[in-house]
C-alpha positions as CSV (number, residue, x, y, z in Angstrom):
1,X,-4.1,11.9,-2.5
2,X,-5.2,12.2,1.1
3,X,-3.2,11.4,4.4
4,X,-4.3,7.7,4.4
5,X,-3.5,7.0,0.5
6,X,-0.3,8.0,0.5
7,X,0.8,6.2,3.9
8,X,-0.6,3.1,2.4
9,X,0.9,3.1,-1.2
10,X,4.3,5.2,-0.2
11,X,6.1,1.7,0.5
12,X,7.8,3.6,3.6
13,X,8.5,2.0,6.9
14,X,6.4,4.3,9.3
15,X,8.6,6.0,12.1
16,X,6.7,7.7,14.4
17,X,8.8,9.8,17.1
18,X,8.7,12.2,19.2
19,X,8.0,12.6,23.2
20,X,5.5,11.4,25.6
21,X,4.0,15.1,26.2
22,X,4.7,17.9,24.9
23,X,6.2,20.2,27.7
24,X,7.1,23.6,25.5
25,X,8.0,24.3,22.3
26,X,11.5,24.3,22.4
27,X,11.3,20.4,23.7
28,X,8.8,19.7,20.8
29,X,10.4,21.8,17.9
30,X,14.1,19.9,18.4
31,X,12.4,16.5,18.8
32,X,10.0,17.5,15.4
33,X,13.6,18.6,13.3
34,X,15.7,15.1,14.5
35,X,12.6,13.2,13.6
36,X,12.6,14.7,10.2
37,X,15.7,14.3,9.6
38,X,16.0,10.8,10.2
39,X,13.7,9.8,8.6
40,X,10.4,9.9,10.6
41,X,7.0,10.1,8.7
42,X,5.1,11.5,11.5
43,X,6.1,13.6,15.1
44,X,4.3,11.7,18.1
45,X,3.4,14.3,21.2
46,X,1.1,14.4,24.1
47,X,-1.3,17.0,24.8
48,X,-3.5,15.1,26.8
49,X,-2.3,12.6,28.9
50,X,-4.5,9.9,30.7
51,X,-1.9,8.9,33.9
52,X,-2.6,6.5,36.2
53,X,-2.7,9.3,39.4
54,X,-4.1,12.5,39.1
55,X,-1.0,14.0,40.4
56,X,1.0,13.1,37.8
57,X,1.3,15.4,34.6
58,X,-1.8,15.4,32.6
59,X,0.1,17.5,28.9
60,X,-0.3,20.8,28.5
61,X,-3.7,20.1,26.4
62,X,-4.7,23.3,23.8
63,X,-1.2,25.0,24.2
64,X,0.7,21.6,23.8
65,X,-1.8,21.3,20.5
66,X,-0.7,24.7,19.1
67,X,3.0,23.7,19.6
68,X,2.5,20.6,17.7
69,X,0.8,22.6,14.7
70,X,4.1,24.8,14.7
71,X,6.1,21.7,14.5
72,X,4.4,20.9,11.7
73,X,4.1,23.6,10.0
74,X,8.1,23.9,10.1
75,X,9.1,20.2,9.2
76,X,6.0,18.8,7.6
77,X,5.6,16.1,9.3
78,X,2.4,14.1,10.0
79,X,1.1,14.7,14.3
80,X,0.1,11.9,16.1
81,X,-1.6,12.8,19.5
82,X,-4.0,10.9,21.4
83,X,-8.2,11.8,22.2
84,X,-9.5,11.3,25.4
85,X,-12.9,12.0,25.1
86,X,-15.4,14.2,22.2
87,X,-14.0,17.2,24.4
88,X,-10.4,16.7,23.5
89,X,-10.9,14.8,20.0
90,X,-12.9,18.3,19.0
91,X,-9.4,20.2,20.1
92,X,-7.0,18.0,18.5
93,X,-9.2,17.8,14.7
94,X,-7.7,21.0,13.2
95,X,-3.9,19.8,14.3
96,X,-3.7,16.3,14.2
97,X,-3.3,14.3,10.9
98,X,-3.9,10.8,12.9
99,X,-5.5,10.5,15.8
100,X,-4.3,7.5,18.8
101,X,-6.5,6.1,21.0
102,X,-4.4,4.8,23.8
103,X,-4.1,1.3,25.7
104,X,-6.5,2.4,28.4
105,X,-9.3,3.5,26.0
106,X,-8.9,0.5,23.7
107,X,-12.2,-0.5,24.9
108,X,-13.6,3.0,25.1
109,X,-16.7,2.7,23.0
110,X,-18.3,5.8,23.1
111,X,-14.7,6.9,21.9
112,X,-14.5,4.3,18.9
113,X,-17.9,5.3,18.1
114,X,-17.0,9.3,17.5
115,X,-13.8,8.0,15.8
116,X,-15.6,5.8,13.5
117,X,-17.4,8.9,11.9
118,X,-14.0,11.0,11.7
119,X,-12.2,11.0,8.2
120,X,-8.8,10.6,9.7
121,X,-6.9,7.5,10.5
122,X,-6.7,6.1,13.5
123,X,-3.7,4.4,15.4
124,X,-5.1,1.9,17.5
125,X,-3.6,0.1,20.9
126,X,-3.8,-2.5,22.3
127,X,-5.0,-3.0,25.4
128,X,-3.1,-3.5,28.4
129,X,-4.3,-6.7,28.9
130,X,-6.2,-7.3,25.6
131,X,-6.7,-10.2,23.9
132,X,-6.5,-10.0,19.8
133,X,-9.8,-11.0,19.8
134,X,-11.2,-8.0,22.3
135,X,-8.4,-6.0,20.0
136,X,-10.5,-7.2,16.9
137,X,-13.1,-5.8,18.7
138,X,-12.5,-2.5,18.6
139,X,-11.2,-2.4,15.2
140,X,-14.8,-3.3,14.6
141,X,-16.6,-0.8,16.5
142,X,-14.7,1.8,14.1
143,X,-15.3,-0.3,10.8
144,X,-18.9,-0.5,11.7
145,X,-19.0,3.6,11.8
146,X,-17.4,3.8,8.1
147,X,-14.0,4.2,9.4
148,X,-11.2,1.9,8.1
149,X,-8.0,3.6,8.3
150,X,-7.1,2.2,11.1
151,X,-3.1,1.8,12.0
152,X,-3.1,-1.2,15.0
153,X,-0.1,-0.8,17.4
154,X,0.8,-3.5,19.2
155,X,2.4,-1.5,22.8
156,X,2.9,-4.8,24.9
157,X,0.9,-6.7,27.2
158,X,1.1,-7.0,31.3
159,X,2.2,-10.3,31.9
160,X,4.2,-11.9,35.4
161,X,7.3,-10.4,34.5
162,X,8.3,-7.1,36.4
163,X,11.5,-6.5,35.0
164,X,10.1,-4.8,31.8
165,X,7.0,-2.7,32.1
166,X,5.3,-5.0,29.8
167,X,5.8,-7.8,27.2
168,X,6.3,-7.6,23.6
169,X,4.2,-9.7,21.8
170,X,5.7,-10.3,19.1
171,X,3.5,-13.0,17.8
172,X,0.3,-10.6,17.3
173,X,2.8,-8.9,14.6
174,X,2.1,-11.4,11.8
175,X,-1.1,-13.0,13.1
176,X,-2.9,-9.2,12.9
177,X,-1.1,-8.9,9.3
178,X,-3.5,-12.2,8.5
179,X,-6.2,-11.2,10.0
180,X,-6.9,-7.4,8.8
181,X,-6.1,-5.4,5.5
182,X,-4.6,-2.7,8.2
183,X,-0.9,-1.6,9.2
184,X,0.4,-3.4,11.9
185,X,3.4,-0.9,14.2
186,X,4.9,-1.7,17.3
187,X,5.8,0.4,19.9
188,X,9.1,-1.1,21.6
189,X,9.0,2.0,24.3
190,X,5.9,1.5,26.3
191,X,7.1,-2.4,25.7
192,X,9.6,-2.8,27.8
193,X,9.8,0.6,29.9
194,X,14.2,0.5,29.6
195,X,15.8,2.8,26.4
196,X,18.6,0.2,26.4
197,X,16.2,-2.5,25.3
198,X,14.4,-0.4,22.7
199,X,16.8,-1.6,19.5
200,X,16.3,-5.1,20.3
201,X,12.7,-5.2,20.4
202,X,12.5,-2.5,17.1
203,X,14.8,-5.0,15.4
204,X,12.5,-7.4,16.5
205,X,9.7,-6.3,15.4
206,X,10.4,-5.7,11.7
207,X,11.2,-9.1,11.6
208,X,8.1,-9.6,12.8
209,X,6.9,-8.1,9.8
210,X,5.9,-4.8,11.6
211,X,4.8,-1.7,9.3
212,X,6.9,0.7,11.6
213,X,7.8,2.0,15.0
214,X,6.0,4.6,17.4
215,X,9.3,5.7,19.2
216,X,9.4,7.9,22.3
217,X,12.5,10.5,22.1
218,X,13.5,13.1,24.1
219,X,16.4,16.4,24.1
220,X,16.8,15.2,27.5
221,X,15.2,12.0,28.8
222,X,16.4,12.5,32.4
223,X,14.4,15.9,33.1
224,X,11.3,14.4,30.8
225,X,7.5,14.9,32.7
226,X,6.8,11.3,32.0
227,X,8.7,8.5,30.5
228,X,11.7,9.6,30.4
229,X,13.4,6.1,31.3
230,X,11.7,4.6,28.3
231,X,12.9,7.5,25.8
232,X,15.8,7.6,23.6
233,X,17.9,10.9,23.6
234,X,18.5,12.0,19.9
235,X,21.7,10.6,19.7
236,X,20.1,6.8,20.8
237,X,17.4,7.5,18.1
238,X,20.1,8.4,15.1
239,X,21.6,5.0,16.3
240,X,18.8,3.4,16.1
241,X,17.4,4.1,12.7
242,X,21.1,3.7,11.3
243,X,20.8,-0.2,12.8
244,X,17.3,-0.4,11.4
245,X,18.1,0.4,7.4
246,X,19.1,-3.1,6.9
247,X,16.3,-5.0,8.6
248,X,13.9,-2.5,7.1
249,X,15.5,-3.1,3.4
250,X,15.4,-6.8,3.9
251,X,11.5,-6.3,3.9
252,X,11.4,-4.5,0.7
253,X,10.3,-1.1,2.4
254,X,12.2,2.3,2.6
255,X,13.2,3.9,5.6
């Protein structure tokens, strides 16, 4: 049974975790065993990372991509990193098991088109400012390349409000679960920007009828390169998927 098969017909609740970037292996090793432990099914890690300025951290690219295939090699556990371009999608094949394409290259078509030919799922964002129906769009670009293991991720939208980083919505949950075959997860992190409204939203978004969580956690959120305010420390994160069992049971899936 391949990577795709078996996330499809386990029944589980898909937990993603793990930090923004990868910063060294110590980071990424402790963030791989707690996610394992609790019940992840994949570790989540940057090795490239788009940013909106150039000054900011970009990941640690190959090395971050040879401490991600340690972490997996010690807990098991299925990497999720995000592809850039053919350049970095070329470097991330032999290590990752599914491969994201972020909010900012939702409509990166040259991207989709390299994905489309890859046999290895991919986890699919929306876009910042994305309709469903440009977010449709893209799912099609990869179906009409012979690739439909697609996981869609609905990350929030930018809306008027400034208080969160973006908006939730909620409602593209159980329209997308009409509307494709595919897993719909949610990602309450990038959502709302704040750790302390993570649970909520998570909660939320089960009830939703979401297939799982992409969860940013951190050793130490206040020292992270990026994101730290929107990443749970490991403590927050047991919390968390304690709180989630029941919701996630209610649905009929195991966490």
């Amino acid at each position: 049974m391949n990577i795709w098969d078996d996330l499809i017909r386990s029944n589980r609740f898909l937990v993603f975790a793990g930090p923004c970037a990868v910063e060294n292996l110590e980071q990424i090793m402790l963030a791989a065993k707690v996610a394992k432990a609790l019940g992840a099914v994949g570790l989540r890690g940057g090795a490239f990372k788009p940013r909106t300025r150039p000054e900011s951290f970009q990941g640690l690219g190959e090395e971050a991509l040879k401490y991600l295939a340690l972490a997996k090699a010690e807990t098991g556990l299925l990497v999720v990193t995000e592809v850039l371009d053919e350049d970095s999608l070329n470097k991330a094949l032999p290590v990752a098991d599914i491969l994201q394409v972020g909010s900012r290259n939702m409509q990166n078509f040259a991207l989709l088109k390299l994905l489309a030919k890859v046999d290895k799922p991919v986890l699919l964002k929306r876009g910042l400012a994305a309709t469903i129906e440009e977010w449709l769009g893209a799912v099609a670009y990869l179906e009409a390349g012979g690739n439909r293991q697609i996981i869609l991720c609905e990350r929030g939208i930018r809306t008027f409000e400034t208080m969160t980083r973006n908006t939730l919505d909620i409602s593209a949950i159980p329209l997308l679960k009409k509307l494709t075959p595919y897993p719909v997860i949610a990602d309450p992190s990038h959502a709302v920007g704040r750790r302390d409204i993570i649970p909520s939203l998570a909660k939320a978004a089960v009830a939703a009828g979401a297939d799982g969580l992409l969860i940013e956690i951190h050793p130490r959120p206040e020292t992270a390169l990026s994101d730290g305010k929107q990443s749970l420390n490991f403590e927050e994160f047991e919390q968390l998927m304690l709180e989630l069992k029941p919701w996630v049971q209610v649905t009929g899936k195991k966490l």
